[in-house]
N, C-alpha and C positions, 0 to 999 in steps of 0.2 A: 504493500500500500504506500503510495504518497501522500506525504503530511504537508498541508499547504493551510495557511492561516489570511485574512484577511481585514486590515483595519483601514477601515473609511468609515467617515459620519453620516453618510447619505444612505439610508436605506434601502432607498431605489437601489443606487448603485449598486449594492451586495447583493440584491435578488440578482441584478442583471447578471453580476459575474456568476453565480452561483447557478444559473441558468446554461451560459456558455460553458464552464467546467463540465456539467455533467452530459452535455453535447459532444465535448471534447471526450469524456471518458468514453462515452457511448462509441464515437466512430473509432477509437485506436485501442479498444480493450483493455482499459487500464482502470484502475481503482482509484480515486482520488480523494481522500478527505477533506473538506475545508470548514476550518472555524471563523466563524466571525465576530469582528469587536468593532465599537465606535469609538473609542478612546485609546488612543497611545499608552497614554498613564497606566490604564486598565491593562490593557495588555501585558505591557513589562511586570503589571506586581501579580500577575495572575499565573502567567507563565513562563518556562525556560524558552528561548529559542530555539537551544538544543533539539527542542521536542518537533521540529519542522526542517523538511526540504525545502520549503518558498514560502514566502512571505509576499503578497500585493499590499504594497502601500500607497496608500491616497498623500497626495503632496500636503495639501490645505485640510488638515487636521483641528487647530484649534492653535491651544497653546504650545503645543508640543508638536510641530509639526511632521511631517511622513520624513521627509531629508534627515530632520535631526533625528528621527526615530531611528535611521538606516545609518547613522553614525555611533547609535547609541550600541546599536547592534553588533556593528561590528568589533567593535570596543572587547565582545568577549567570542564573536563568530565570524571567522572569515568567509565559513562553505557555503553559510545557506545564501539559496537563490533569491535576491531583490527585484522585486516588476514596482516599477512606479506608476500609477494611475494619477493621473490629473487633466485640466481643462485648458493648460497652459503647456509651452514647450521653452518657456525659460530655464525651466529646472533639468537639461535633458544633460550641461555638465556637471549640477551636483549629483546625478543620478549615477555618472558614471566613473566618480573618484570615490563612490562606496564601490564600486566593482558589481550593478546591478548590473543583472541580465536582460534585460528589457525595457521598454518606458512605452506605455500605452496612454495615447490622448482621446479623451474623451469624445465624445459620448464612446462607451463598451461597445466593441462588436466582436462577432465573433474572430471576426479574421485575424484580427490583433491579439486576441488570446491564443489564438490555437499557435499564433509565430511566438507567443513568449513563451507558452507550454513546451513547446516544443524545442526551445533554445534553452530552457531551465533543464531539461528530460536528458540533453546530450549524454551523463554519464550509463543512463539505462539503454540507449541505443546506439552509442556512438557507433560514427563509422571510421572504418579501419581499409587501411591502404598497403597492400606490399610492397615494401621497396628492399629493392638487391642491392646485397650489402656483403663483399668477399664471397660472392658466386651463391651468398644463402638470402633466400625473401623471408623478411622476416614482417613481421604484420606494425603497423604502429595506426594509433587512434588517433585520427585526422585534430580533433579538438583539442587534444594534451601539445599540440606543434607551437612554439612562439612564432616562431620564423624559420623560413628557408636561403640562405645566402648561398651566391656560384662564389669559387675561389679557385684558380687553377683547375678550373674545367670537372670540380669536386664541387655536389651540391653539399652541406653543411644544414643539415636538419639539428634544430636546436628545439628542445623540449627539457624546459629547465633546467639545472645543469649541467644534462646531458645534450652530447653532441652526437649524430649519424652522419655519416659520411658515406655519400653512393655518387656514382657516376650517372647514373638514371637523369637526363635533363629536367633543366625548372621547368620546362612546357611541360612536358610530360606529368611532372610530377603535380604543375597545376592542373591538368585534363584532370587527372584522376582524383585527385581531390574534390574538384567542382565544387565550391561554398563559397558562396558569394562573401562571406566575412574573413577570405582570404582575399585580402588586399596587393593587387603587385603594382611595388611604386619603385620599381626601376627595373631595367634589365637584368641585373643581379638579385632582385629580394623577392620574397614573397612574405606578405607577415599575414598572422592571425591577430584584426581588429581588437579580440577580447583583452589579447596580450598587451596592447596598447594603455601605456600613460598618460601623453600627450603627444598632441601636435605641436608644433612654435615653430617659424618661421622655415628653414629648412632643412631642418632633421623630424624625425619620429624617435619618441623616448619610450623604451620597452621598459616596460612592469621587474623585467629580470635586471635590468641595470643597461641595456645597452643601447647602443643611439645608432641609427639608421640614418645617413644623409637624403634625401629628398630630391630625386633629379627634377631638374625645370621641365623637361617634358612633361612628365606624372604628377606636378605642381596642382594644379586646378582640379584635376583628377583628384588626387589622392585628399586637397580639404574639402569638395563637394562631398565623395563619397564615404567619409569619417564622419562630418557633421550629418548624413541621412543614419547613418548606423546607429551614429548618438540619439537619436530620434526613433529608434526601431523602424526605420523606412528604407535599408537596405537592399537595396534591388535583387 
């Protein structure tokens, strides 16, 4: 089962979501639980967060808002999955210096839940790619990838601190991959979005420590298409 909790003050809105989820359980045979609270407050003194895979937070809470909720959170939880719900898309960089998974803009629909469920879910489905490595394929989980850099004609697959080294080309290795939240912003890189800290001028700053140059071709590219991701609008 999935444990997924949700705090907004609109009531409407909880039916609505509460509607979509069991839509979503229905068509992809899955079990979903969801609790629900009006209060931030209430929430934190009632529960662990421990006790959940996801969390939907409403931005515009009260006194305690969803953002500061999802700071509070991580404070003692880095795993669980953050979806932020609101009626504004100002909040779509604090959403994603807590490391949420999603940012859905109001009004709810389904479409937009079933992309965050489904991007929260990656651990239970992830998809997996072989790549040849000293004449053996060995399987690696498309989503656990930072980045892919070319060096001496050696692609350099980097999944936290570890490094893969195959000959297997970037093209290829993006065909196979196909997820649009693989970014390629040069001839040499391939990054995964999620992996991402910032953008600034012309570098990309990875979550693992390391900084990516930004060629001027991929320039326009590469902030159009960060700032739709940031926004869960990801083509």
């Amino acid at each position: 089962m999935i444990r997924a909790a949700f705090i907004d003050d609109d009531v409407n809105d909880i039916k609505k979501l509460q509607k979509q989820i069991k839509k979503y359980e229905k068509l992809h045979a899955l079990e979903i639980s969801l609790d629900c609270f009006t209060c931030a407050e209430h929430f934190l003194s009632m529960v662990k967060t421990q006790d959940y895979d996801i969390l939907f937070l409403d931005v515009y809470l009260g006194a305690l808002s969803g953002v500061e909720l999802a700071y509070t959170i991580r404070e003692t939880n880095a795993t669980v999955k953050i979806v932020f719900l609101t009626s504004s898309k100002d909040h779509a960089i604090d959403s994603y210096e807590v490391s949420a998974s999603h940012y859905i803009v109001k009004p709810i629909e389904y479409s937009n839940v079933s992309k965050a469920l489904s991007r929260c879910l990656e651990k239970w489905n992830g998809k997996k790619i072989q790549v040849r490595v000293e004449k053996v394929d060995i399987p690696i989980t498309v989503s656990q990838i930072d980045f892919i850099e070319v060096f001496d004609k050696v692609c350099h697959i980097h999944i936290g601190n570890n490094t893969i080294k195959t000959y297997t080309a970037l093209k290829k290795l993006q065909q196979e991959i196909n997820d649009p939240v693989f970014l390629r912003c040069s001839r040499s890189y391939l990054v995964n979005m999620n992996a991402i800290e910032k953008v600034e001028k012309d570098c990309i700053y990875m979550r693992s420590g390391d900084t990516i140059q930004i060629s001027k071709n991929y320039k326009k590219y590469i902030y159009r298409t960060f700032m739709n991701f940031l926004l869960g609008k990801s083509d």
